[in-house]
C-alpha positions as CSV (number, residue, x, y, z in Angstrom):
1,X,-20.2,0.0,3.8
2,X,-18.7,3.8,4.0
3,X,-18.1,3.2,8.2
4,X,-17.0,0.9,10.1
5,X,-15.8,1.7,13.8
6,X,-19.5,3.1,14.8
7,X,-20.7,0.0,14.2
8,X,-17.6,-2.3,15.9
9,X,-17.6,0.0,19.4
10,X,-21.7,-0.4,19.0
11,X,-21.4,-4.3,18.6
12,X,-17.8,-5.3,20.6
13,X,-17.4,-2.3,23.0
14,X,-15.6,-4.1,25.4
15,X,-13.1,-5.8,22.7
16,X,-12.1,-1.9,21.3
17,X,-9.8,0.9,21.9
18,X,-9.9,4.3,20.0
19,X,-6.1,5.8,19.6
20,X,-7.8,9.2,19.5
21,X,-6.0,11.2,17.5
22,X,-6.7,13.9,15.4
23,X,-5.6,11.4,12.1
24,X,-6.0,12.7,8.8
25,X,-6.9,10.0,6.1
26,X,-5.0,9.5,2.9
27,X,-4.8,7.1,0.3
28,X,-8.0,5.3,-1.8
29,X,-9.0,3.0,1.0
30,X,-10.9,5.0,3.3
31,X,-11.9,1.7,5.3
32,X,-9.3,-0.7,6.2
33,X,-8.5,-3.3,9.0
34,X,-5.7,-6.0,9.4
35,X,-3.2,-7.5,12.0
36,X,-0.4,-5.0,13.1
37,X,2.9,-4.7,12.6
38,X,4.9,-2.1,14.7
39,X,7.5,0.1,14.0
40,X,9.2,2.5,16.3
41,X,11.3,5.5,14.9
42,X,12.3,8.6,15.3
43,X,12.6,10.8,11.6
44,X,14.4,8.2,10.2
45,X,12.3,6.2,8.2
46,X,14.8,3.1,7.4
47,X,12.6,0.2,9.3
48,X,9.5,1.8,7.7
49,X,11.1,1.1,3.9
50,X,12.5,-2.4,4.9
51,X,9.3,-3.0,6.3
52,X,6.7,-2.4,3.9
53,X,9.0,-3.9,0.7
54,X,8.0,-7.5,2.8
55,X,4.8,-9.1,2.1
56,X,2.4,-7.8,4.1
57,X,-1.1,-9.7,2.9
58,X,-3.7,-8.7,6.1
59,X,-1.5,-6.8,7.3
60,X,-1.3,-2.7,9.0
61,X,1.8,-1.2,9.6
62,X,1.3,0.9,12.8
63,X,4.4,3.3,13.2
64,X,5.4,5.2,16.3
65,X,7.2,8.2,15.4
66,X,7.2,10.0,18.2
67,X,4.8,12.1,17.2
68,X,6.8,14.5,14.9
69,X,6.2,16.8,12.5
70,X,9.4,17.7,11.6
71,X,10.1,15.1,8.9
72,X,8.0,12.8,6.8
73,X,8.3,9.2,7.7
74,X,6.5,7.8,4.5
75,X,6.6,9.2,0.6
76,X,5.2,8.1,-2.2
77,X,8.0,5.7,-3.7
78,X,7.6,3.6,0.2
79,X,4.0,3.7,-0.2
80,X,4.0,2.4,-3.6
81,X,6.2,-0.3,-2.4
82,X,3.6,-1.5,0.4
83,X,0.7,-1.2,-2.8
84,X,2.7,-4.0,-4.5
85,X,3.0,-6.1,-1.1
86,X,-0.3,-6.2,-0.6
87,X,-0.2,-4.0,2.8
88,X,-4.2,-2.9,3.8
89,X,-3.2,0.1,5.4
90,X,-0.2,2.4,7.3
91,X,-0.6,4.1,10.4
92,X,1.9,6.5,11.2
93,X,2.3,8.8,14.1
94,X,3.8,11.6,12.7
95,X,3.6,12.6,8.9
96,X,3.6,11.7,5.1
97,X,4.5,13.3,1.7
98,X,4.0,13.4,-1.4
99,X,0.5,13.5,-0.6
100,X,-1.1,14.1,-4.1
101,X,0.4,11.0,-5.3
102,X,-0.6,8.6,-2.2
103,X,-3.9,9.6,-2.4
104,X,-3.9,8.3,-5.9
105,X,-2.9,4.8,-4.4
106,X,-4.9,1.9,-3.5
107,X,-4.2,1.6,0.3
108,X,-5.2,3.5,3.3
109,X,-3.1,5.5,5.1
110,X,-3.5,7.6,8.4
111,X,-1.3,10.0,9.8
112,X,-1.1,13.4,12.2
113,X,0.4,15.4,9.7
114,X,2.3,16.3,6.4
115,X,5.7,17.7,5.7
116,X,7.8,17.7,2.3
117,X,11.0,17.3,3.9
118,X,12.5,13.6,4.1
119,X,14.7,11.5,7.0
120,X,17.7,10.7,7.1
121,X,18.6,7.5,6.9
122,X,20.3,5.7,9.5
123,X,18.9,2.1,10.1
124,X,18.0,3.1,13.4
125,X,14.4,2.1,14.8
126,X,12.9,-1.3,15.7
127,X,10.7,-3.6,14.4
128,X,7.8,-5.8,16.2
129,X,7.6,-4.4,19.4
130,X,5.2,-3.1,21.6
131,X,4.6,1.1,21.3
132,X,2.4,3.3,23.5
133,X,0.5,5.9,21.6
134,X,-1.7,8.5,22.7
135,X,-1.9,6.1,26.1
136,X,-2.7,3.1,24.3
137,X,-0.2,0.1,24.1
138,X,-0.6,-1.8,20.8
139,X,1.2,-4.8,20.6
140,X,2.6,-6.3,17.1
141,X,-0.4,-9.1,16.1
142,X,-3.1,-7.1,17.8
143,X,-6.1,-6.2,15.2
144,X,-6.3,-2.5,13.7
145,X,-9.4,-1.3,12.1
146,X,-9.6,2.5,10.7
147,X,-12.4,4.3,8.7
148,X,-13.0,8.2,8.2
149,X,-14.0,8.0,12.1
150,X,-10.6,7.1,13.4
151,X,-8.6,3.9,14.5
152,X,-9.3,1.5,17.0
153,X,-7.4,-1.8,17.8
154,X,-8.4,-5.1,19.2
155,X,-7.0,-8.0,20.5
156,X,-8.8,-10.2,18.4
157,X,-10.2,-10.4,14.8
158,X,-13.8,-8.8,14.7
159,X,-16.9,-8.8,12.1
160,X,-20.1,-7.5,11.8
């Protein structure tokens, strides 16, 4: 199957909504799906790295960033990190590095943007609660599914 979301929002239209965003698609996995797990943050990527060095089997880490683009909330070593966790996928509202080297990586990632330049890090952020993105309120459990079309969540597992 190269898509997925045409053919959710054409069978459960009801059950979906679209965070539409302009995401750009990285990684090897250009379709992935799991339950979430939220992050908030602000260009410090501390709860991102803790995080994604947990198990993470099913699982899509949805980040709220606020939206910036002045700092990369996820490189390559942190992505690596959620490869050998078993993470599906990262959602991250705001940007990535090392971009050459997650794209060589079996997971899929989405994000608004890229930057080289890293956080600092100062343990601030939270973990598991609910974040608001583009209008949208996803909750930590909810159901993510992304392809090249975009991302979508639910609040309950669905299949074709």
């Amino acid at each position: 199957m190269l898509d997925l979301l045409p053919d959710l929002f054409d069978q459960y239209p009801q059950e979906l909504q679209l965070i539409n965003l302009p995401w750009l698609s990285f990684g090897q996995k250009s379709i992935f799906s799991g339950k979430i797990v939220t992050v908030k943050c602000f260009e410090d990527n501390s709860k991102v790295k803790s995080t994604l060095a947990k198990p993470g089997h099913g699982k899509v880490l949805v980040v709220d960033g606020g939206g910036s683009t002045r700092r990369a909330l996820l490189g390559d070593m942190i992505a690596q990190d959620a490869v050998n966790n078993g993470w599906q996928g990262i959602v991250i509202y705001g940007c990535i590095r090392d971009v050459a080297t997650i794209n060589t990586m079996n997971i899929g990632v989405k994000a608004i943007g890229v930057n080289p330049i890293k956080t600092e890090k100062r343990d601030l952020g939270e973990i598991g609660v609910t974040l608001e993105i583009n209008s949208i309120e996803i909750v930590d459990g909810m159901m993510l599914y992304a392809d090249l079309n975009g991302v979508a969540i639910s609040q309950s597992v669905l299949s074709l």
